[in-house]
MOPAC internal coordinates of N, CA, C and O (Angstrom, degrees):
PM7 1SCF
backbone

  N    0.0000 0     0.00 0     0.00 0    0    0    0
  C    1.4415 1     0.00 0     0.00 0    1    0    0
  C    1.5341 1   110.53 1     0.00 0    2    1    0
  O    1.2310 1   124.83 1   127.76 1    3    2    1
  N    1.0939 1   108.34 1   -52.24 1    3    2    1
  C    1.7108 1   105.70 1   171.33 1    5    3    2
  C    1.7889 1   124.44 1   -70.97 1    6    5    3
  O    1.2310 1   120.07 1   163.33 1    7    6    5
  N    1.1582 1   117.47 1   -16.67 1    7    6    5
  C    1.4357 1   105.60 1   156.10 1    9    7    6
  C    1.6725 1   111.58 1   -73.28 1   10    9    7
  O    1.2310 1   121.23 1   143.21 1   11   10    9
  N    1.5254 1   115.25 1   -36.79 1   11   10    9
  C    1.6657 1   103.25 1   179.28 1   13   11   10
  C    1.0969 1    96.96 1   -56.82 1   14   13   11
  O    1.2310 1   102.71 1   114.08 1   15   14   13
  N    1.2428 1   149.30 1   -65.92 1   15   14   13
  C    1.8071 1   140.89 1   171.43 1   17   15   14
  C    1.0751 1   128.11 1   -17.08 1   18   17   15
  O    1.2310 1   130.19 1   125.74 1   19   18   17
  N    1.4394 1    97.95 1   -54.26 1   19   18   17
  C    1.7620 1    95.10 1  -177.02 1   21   19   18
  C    1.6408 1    91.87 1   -75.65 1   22   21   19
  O    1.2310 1   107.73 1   119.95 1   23   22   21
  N    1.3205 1   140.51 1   -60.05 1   23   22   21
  C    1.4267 1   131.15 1  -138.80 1   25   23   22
  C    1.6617 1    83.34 1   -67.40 1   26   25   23
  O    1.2310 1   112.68 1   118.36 1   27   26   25
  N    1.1299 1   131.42 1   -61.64 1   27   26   25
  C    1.1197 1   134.04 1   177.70 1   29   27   26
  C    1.4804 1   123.05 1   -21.67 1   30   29   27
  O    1.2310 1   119.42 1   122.30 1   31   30   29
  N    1.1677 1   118.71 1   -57.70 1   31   30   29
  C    1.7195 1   145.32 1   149.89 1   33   31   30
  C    1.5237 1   116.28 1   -42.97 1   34   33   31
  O    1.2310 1   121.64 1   162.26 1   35   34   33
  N    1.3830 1   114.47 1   -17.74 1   35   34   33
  C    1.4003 1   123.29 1  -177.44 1   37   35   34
  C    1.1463 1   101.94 1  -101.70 1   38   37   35
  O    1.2310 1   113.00 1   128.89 1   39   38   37
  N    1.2965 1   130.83 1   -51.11 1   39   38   37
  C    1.7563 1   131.11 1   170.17 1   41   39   38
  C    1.1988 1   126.26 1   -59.17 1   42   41   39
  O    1.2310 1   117.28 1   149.43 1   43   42   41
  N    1.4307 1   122.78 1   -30.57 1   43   42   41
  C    1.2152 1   114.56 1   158.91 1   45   43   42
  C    1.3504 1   139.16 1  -102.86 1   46   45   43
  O    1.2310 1   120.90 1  -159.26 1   47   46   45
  N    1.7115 1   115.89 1    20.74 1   47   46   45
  C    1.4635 1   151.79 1   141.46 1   49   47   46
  C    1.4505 1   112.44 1   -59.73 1   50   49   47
  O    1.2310 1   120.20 1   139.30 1   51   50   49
  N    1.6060 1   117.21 1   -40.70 1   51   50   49
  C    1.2482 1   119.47 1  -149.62 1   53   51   50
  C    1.8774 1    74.81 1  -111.77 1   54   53   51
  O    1.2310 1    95.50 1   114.46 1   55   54   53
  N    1.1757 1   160.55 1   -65.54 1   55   54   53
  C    1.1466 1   170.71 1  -172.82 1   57   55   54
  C    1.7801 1    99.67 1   -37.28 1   58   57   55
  O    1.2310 1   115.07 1   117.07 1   59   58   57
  N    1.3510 1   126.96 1   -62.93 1   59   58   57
  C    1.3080 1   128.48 1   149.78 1   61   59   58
  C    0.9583 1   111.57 1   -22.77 1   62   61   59
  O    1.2310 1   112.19 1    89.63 1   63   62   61
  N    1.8426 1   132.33 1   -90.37 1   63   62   61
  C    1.1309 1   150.78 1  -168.97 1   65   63   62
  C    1.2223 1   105.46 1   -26.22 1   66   65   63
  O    1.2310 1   121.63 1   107.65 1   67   66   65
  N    1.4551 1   114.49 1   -72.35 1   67   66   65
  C    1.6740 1   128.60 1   177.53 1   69   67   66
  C    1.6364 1   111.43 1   -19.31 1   70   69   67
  O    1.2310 1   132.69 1   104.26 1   71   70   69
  N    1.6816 1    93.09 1   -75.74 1   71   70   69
  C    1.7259 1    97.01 1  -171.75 1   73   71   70
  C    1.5210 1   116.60 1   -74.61 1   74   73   71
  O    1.2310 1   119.90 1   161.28 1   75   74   73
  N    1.7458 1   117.79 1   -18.72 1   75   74   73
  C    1.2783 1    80.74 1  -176.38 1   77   75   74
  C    2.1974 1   107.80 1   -90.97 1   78   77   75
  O    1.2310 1   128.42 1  -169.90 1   79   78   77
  N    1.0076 1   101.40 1    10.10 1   79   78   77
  C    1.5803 1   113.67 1   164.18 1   81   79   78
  C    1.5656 1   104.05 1   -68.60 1   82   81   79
  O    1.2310 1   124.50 1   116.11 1   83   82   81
  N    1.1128 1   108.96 1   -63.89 1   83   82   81
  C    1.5790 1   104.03 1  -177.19 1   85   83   82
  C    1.4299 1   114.67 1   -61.98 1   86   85   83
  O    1.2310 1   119.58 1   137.38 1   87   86   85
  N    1.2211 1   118.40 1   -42.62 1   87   86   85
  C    1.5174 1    94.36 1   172.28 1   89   87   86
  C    1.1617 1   124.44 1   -75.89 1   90   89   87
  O    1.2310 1   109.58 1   153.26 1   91   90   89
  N    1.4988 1   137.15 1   -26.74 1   91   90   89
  C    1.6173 1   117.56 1   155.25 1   93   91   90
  C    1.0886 1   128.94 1   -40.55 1   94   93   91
  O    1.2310 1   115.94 1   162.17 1   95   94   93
  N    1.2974 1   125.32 1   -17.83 1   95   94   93
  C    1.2923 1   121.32 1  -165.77 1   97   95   94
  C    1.6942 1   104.04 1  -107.68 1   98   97   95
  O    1.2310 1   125.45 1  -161.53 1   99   98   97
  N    1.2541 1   107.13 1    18.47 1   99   98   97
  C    1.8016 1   115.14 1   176.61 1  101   99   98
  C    1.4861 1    89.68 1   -82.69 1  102  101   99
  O    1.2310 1   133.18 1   -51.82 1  103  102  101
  N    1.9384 1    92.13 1   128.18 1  103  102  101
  C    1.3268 1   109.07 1   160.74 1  105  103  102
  C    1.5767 1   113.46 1  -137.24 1  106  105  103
  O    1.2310 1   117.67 1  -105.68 1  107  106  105
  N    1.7197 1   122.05 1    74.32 1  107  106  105
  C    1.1000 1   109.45 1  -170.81 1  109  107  106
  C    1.9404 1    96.63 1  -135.56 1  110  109  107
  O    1.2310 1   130.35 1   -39.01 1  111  110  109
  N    1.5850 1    97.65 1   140.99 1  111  110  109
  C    1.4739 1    88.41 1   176.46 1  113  111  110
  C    1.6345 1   102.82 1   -82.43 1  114  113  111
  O    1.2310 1   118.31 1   -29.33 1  115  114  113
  N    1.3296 1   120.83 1   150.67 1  115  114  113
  C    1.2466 1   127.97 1  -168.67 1  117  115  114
  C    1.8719 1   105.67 1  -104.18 1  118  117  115
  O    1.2310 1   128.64 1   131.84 1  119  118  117
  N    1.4135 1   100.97 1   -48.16 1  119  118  117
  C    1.5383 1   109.14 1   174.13 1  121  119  118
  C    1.1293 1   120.31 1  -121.75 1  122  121  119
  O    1.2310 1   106.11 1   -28.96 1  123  122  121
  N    1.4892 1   143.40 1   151.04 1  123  122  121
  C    1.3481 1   150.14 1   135.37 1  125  123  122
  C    1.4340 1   127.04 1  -110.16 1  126  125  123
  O    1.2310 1   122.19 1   -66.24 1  127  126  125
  N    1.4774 1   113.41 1   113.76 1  127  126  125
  C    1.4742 1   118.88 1  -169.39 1  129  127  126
  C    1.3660 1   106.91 1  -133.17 1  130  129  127
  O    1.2310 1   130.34 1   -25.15 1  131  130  129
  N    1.5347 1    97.67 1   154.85 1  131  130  129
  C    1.7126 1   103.59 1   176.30 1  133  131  130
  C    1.5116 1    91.33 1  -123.70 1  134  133  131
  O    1.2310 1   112.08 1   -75.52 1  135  134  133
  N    0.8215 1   132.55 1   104.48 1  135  134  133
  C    1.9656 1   144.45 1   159.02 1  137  135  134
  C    1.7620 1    89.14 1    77.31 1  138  137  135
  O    1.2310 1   117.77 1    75.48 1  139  138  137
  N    1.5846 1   121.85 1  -104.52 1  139  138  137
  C    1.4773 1   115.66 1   179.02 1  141  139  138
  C    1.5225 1   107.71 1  -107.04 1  142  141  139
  O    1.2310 1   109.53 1  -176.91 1  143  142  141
  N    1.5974 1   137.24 1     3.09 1  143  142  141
  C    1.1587 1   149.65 1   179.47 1  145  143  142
  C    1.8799 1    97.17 1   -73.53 1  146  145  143
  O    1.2310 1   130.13 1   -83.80 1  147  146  145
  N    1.0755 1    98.08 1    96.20 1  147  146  145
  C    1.7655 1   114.36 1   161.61 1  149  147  146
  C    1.3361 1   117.89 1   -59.88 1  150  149  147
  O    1.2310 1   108.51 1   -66.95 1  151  150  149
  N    1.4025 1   139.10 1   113.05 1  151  150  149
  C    1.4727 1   131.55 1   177.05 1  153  151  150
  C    1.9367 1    90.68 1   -94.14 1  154  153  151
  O    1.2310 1   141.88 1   -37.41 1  155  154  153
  N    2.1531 1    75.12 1   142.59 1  155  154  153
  C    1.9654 1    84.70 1   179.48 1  157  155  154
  C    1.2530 1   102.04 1   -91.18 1  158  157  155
  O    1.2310 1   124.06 1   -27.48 1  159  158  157
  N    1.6698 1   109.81 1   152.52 1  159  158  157
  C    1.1009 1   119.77 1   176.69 1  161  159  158
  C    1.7262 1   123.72 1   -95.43 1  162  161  159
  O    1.2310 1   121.85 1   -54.74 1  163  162  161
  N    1.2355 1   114.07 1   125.26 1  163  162  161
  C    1.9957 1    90.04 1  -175.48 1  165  163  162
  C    2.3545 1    89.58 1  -144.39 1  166  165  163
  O    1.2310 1   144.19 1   -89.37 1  167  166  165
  N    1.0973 1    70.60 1    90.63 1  167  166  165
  C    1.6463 1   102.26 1   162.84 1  169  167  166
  C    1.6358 1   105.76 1    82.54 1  170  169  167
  O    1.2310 1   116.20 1    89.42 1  171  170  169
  N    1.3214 1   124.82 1   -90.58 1  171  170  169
  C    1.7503 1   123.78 1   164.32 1  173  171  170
  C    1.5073 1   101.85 1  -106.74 1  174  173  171
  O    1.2310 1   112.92 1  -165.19 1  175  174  173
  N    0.9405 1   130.99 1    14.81 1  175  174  173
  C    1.6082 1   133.56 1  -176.80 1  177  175  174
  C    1.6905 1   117.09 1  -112.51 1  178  177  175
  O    1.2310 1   121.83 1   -61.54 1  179  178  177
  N    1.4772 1   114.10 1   118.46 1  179  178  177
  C    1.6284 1   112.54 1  -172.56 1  181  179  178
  C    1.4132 1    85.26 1  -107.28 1  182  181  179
  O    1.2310 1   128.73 1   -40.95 1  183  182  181
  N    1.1082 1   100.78 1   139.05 1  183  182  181
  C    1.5255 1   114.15 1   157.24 1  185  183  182
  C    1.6603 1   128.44 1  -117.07 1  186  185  183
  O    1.2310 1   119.99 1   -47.88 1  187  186  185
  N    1.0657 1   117.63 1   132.12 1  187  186  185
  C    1.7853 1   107.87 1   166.76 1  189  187  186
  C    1.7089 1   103.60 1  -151.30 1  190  189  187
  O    1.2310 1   140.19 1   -27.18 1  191  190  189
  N    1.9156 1    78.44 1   152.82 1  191  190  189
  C    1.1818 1    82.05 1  -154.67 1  193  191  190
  C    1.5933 1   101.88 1  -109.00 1  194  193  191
  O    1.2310 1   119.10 1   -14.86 1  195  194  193
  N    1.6569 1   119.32 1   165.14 1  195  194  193
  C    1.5565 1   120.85 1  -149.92 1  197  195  194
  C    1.5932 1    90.82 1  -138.35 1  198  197  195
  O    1.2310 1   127.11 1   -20.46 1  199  198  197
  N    1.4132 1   103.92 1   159.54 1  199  198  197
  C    1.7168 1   104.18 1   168.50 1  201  199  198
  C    2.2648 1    97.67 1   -72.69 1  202  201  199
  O    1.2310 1   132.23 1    10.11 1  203  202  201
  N    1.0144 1    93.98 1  -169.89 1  203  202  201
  C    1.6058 1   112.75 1   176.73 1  205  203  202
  C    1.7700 1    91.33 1   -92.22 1  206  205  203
  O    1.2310 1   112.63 1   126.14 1  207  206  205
  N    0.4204 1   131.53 1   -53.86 1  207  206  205
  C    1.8265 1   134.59 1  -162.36 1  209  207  206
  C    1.5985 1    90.22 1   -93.08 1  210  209  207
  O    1.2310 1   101.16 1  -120.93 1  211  210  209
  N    1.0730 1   151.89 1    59.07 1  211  210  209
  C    1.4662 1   155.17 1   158.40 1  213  211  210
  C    1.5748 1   106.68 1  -128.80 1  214  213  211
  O    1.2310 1   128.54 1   -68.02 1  215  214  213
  N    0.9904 1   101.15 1   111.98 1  215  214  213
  C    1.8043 1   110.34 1   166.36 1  217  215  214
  C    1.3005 1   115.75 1   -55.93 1  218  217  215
  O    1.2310 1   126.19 1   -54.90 1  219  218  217
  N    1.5657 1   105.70 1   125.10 1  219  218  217
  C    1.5553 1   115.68 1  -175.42 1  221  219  218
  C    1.6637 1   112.48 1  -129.63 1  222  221  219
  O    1.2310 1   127.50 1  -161.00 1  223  222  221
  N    1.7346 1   103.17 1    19.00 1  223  222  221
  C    1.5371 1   107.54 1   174.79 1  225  223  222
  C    1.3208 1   117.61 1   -99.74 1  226  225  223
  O    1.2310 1   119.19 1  -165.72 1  227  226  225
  N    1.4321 1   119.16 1    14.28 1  227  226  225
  C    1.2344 1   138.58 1   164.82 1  229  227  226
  C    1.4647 1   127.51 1  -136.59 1  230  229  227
  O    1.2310 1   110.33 1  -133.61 1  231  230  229
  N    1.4109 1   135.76 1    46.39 1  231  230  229
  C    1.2233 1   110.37 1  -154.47 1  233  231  230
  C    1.6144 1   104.41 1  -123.17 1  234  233  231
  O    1.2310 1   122.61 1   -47.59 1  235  234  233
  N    1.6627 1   112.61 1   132.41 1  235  234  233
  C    1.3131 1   113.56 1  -163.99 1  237  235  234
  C    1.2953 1   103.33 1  -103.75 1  238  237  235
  O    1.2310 1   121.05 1   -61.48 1  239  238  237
  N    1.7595 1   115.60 1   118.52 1  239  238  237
  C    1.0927 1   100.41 1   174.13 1  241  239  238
  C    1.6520 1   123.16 1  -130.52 1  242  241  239
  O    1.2310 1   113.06 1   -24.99 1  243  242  241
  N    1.9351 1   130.72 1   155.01 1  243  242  241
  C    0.8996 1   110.98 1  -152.76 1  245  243  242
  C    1.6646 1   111.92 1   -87.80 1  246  245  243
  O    1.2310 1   109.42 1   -36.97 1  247  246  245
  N    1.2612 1   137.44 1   143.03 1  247  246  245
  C    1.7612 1   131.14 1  -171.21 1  249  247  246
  C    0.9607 1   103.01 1  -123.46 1  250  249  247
  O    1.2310 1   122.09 1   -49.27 1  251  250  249
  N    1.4012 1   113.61 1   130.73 1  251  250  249
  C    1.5454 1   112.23 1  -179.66 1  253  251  250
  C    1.7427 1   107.27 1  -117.21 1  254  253  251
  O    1.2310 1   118.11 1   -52.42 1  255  254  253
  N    1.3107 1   121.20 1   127.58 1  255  254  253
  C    1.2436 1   131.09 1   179.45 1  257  255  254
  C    1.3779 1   134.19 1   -98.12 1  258  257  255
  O    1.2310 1   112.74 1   -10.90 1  259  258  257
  N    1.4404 1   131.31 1   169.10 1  259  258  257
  C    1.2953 1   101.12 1  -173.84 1  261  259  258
  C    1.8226 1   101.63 1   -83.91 1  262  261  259
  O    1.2310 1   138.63 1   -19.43 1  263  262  261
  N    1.2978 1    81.49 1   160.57 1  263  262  261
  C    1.6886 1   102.30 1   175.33 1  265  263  262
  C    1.5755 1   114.30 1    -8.28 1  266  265  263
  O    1.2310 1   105.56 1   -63.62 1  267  266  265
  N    1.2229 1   144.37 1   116.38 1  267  266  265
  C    1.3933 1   124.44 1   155.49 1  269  267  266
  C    1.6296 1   112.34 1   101.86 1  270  269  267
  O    1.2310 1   124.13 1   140.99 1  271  270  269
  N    0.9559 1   109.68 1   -39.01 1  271  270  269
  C    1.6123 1   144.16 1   162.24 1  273  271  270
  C    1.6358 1   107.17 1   -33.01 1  274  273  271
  O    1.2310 1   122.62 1   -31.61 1  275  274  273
  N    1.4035 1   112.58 1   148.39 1  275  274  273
  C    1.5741 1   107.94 1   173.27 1  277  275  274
  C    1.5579 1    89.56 1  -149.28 1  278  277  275
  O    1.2310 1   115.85 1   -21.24 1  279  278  277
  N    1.3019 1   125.48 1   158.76 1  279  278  277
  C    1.2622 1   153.81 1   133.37 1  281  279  278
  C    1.5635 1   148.23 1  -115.52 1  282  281  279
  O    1.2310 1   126.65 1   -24.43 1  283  282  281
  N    1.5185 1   104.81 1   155.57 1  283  282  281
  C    1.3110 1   113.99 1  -162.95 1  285  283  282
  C    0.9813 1   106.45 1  -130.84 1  286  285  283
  O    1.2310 1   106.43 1   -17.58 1  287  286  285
  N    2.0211 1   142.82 1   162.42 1  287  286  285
  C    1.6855 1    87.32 1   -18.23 1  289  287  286
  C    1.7476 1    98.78 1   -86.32 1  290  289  287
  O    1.2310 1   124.88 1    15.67 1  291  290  289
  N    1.3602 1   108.24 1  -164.33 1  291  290  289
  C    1.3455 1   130.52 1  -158.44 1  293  291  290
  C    1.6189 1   108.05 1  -100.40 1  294  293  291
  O    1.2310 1   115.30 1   -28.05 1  295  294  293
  N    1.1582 1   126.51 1   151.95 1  295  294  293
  C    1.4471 1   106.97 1   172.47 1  297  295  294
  C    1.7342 1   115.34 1   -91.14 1  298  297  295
  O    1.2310 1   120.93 1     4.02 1  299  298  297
  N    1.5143 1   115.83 1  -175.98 1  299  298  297
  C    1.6657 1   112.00 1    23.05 1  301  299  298
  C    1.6635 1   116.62 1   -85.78 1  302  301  299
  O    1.2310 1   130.68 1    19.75 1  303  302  301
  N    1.0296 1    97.00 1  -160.25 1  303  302  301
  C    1.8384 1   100.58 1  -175.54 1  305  303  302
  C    1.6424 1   108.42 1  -116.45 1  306  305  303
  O    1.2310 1   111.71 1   -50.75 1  307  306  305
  N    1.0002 1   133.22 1   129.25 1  307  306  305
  C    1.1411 1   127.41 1   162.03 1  309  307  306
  C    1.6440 1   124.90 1  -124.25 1  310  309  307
  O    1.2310 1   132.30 1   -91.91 1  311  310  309
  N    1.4496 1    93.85 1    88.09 1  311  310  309
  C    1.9530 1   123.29 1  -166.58 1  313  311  310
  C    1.7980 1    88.63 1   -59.93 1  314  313  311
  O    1.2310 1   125.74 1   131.34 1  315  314  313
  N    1.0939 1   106.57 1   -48.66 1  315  314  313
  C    1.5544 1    92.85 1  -169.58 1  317  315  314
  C    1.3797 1   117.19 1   -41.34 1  318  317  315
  O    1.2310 1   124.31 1   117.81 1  319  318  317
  N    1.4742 1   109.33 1   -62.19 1  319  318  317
  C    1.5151 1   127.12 1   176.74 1  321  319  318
  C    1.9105 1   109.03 1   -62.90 1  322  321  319
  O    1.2310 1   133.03 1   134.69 1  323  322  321
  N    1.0499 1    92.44 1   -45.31 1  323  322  321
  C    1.7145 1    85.95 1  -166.42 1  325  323  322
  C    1.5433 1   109.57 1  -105.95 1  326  325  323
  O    1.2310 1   115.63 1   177.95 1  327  326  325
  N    1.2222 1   125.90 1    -2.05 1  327  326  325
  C    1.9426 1   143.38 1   174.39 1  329  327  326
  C    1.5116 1    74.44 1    55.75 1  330  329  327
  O    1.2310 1   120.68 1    13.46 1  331  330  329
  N    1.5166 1   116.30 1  -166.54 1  331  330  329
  C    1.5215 1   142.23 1  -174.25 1  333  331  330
  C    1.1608 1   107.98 1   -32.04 1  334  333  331
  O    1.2310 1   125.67 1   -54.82 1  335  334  333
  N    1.5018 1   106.71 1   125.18 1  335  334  333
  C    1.3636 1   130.57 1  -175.55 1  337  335  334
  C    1.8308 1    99.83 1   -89.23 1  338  337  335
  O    1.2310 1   117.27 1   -43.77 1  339  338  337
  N    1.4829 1   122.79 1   136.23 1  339  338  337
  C    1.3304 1   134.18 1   171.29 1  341  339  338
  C    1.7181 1   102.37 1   -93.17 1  342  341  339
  O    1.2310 1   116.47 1   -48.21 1  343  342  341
  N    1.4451 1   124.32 1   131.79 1  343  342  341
  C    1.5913 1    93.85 1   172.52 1  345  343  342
  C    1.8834 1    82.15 1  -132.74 1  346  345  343
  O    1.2310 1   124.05 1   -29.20 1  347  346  345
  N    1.3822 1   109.83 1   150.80 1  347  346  345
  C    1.1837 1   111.34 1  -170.19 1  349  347  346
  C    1.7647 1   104.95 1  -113.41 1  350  349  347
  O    1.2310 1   123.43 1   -86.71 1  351  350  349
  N    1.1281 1   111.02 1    93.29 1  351  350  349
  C    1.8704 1   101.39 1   179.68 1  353  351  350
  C    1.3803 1   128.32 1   -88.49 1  354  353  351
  O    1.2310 1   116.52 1   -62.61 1  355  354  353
  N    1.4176 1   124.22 1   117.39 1  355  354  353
  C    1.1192 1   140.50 1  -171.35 1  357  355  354
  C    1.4627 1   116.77 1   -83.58 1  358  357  355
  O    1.2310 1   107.84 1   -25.74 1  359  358  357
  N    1.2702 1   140.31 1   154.26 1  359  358  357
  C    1.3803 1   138.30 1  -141.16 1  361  359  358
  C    1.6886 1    98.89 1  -135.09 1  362  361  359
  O    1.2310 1   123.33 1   -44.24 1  363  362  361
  N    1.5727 1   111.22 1   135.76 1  363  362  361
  C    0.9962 1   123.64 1  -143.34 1  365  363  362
  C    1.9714 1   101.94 1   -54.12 1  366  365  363
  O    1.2310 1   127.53 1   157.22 1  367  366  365
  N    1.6182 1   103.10 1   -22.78 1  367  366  365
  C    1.3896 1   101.44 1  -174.82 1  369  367  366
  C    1.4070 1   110.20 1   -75.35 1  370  369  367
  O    1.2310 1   123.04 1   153.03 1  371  370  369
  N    1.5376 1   111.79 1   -26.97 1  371  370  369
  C    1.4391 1   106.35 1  -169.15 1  373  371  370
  C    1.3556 1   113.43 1   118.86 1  374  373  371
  O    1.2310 1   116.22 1   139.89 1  375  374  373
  N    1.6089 1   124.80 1   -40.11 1  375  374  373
  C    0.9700 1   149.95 1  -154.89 1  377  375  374
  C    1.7944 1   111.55 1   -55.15 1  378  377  375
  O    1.2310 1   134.78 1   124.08 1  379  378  377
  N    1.5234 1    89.01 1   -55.92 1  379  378  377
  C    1.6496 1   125.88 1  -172.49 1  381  379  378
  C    1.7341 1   136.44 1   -93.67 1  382  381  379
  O    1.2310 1   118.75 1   -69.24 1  383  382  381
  N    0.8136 1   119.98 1   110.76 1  383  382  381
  C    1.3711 1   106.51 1  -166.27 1  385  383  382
  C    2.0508 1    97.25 1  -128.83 1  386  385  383
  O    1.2310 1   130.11 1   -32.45 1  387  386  385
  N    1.5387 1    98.10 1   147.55 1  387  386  385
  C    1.8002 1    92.05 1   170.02 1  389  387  386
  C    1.5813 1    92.89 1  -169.05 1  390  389  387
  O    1.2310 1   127.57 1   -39.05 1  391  390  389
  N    1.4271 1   103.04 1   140.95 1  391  390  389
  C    1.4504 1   139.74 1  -160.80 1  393  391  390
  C    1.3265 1   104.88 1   -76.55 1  394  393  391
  O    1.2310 1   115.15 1   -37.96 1  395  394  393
  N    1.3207 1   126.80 1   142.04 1  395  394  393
  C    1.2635 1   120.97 1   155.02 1  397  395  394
  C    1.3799 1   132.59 1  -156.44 1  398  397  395
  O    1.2310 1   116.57 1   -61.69 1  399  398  397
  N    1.1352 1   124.12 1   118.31 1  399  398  397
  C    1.7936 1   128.84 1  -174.67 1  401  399  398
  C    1.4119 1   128.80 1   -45.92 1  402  401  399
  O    1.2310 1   113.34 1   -70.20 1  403  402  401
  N    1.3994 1   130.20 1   109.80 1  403  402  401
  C    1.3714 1   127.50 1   170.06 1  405  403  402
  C    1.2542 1   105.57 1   -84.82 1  406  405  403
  O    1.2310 1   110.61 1   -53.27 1  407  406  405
  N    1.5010 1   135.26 1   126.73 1  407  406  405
  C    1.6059 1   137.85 1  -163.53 1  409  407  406
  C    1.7507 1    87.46 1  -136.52 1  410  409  407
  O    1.2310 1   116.22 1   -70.49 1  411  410  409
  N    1.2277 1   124.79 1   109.51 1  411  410  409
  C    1.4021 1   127.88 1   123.24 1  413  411  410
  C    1.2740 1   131.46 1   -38.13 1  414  413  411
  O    1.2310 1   110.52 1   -61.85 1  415  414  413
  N    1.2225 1   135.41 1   118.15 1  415  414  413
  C    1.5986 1   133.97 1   169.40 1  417  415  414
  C    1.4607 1   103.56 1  -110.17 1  418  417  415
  O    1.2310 1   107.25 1   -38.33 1  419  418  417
  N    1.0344 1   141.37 1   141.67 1  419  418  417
  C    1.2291 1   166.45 1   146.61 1  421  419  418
  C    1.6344 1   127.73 1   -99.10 1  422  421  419
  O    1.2310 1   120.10 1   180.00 1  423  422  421

């Protein structure tokens, strides 16, 4: 009876361990928004789209990451000057890092 305890005690030590490892190591942006304008997502690439006459040498927008997670760099963005923004998000452990494209369409 007391080894089923302990092994028992070991699986769900090691079952913990598992997930909360995996979720530190989440590095995915979840949203990209400019005020209520939703940018779509299609694989590491956000896109949103702007009139032609909309200023895009300033544009602040809000990113939401996974949990714990940070990214770089920071805005605002200025697409005019710099076209597609790269933002690289790092994972709350450190461990993980993955790239991803902000694309304006007009």
């Amino acid at each position: 009876m007391k080894t089923k305890k302990l092994l028992l005690s070991a699986i769900v030590i090691f079952a913990v361990s598992i997930t909360g490892c995996s979720k530190s190591d989440e590095c995915d942006i979840l949203s990209v928004k400019d005020g209520d304008k939703v940018w779509a997502k299609k694989g590491t690439d956000f896109e949103g789209t702007y009139a032609k006459d909309d200023n895009l040498s300033n544009v602040n927008l809000t990113i939401k990451v996974s949990s714990g997670a940070t990214y770089a760099p920071k805005g605002p963005y200025n697409f005019v000057k710099d076209g597609n923004i790269t933002l690289t998000v790092t994972s709350k452990s450190g461990k993980k890092t993955q790239k991803f494209n902000l694309k304006p369409k007009t």
